[in-house]
N, C-alpha and C positions, 0 to 999 in steps of 0.2 A: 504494500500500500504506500508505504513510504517513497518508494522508487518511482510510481507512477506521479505523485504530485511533487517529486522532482522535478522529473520530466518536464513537467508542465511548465517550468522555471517563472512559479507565480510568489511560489511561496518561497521564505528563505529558513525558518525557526523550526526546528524542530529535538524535541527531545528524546532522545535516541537510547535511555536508559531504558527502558520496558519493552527493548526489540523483540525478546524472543515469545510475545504475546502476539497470537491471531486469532483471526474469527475463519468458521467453516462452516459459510451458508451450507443450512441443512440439503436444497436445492443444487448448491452446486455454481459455477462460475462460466460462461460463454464467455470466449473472447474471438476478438478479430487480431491475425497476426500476417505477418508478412514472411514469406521464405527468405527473403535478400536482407530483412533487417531484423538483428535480435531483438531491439530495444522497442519496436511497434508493437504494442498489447496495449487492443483498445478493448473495452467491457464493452458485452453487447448484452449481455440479460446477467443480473443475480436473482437466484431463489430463495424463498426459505419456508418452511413447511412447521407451523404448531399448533401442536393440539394441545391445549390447553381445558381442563375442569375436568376432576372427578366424582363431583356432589351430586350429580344424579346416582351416580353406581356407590356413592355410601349412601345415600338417603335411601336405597335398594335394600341396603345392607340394615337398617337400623344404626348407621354412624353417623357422626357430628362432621359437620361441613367443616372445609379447609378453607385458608385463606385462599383468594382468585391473585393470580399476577407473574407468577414467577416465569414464562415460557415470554410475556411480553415485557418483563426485567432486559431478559437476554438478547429480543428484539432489538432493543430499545440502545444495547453497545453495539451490536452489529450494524444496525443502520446511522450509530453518529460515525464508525469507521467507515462504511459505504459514501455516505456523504461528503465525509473528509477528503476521501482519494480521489471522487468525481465532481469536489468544488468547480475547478479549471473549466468543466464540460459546459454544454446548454442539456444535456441529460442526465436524468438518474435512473437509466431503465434495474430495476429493483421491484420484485414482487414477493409480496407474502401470502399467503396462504392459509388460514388459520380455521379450526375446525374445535368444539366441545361445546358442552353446556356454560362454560364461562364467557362464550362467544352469543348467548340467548340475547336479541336484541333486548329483552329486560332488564339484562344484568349490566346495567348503565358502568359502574366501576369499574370495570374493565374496559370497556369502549369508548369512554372518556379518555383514559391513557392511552388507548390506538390514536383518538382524533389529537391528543398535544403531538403523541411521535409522529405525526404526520401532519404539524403545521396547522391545525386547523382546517384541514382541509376535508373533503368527504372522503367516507371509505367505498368498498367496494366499487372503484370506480378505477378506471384505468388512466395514470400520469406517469408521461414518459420525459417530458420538456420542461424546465424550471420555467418558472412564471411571477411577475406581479411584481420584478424589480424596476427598478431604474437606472441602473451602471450596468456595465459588464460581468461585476462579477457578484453583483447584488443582489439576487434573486433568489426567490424562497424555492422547496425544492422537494415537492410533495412528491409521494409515491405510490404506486399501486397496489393496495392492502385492501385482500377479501377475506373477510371473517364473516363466520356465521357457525351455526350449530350443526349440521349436517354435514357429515365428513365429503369431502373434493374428490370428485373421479378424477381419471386423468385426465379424460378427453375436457372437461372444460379446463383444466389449468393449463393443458395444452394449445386451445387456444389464443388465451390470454397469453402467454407465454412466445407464443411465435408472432404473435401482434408486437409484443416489446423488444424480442429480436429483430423481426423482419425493419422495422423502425431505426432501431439502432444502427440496424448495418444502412440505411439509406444515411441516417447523419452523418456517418463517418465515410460515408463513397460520393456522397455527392456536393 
């Protein structure tokens, strides 16, 4: 991550003590590279996959609910790193995924902390382009986050997922 927003030669500060820390989108990393050049690694889609809430299957149980948040804790580093390394871009193509009873449009607590980590912005809705600044490199930088209680086939995340590929590789080729 660090390397890529070198690259970018926007930023200069960084603290370099806590290198041996990464994140490992549960989804996984697409990139666009070049044969002739090492150093071209552009992101073209991040995923991430959480299911989140066991309180229906204890309340099944006869057990005491748990606290709701910990899978959107982790969200929540993974995408201030995502946004870090693809500041420099006009994209943040990044999708989440998210599935459990802690994702019941009822259960506001948690879906309240989706909509801060996501700028205020709406969920389930697809953003692949930063928006709403006014400088170049100003710009707020909302992401594509589908939550809900019904677990995700593939074929739909698939294709949300090739909508924010197929997109990114147009930003970067044309």
């Amino acid at each position: 991550m660090i390397e890529n927003i070198k690259n970018s030669q926007i930023r200069t500060q960084f603290d370099t003590q806590f290198l041996d820390g990464a994140i490992y989108p549960d989804g996984g990393i697409l990139f666009l590279r070049k044969k002739d050049d090492e150093k071209f690694k552009k992101v073209l889609l991040i995923t991430e996959a959480k299911r989140q809430g066991t309180n229906d299957e204890r309340k099944k149980e006869g057990k005491n609910k748990q606290a709701t948040g910990n899978a959107i804790e982790r969200l929540g580093k993974n995408l201030t790193s995502i946004k870090a390394m693809l500041n420099h871009e006009r994209i943040t193509p990044f999708v989440c995924f998210g599935w459990g009873c802690d994702f019941a449009y009822d259960v506001k607590t948690v879906l309240v902390k989706l909509n801060v980590l996501n700028e205020f912005y709406y969920l389930n809705r697809t953003y692949i382009f930063k928006t709403d600044g006014n400088s170049n490199f100003n710009h707020f930088s909302p992401v594509s986050m589908y939550f809900r209680e019904k677990k995700w086939e593939v074929d739909e995340m698939f294709d949300i997922m090739k909508e924010i590929a197929e997109t990114s590789l147009r930003y970067y080729i044309f």
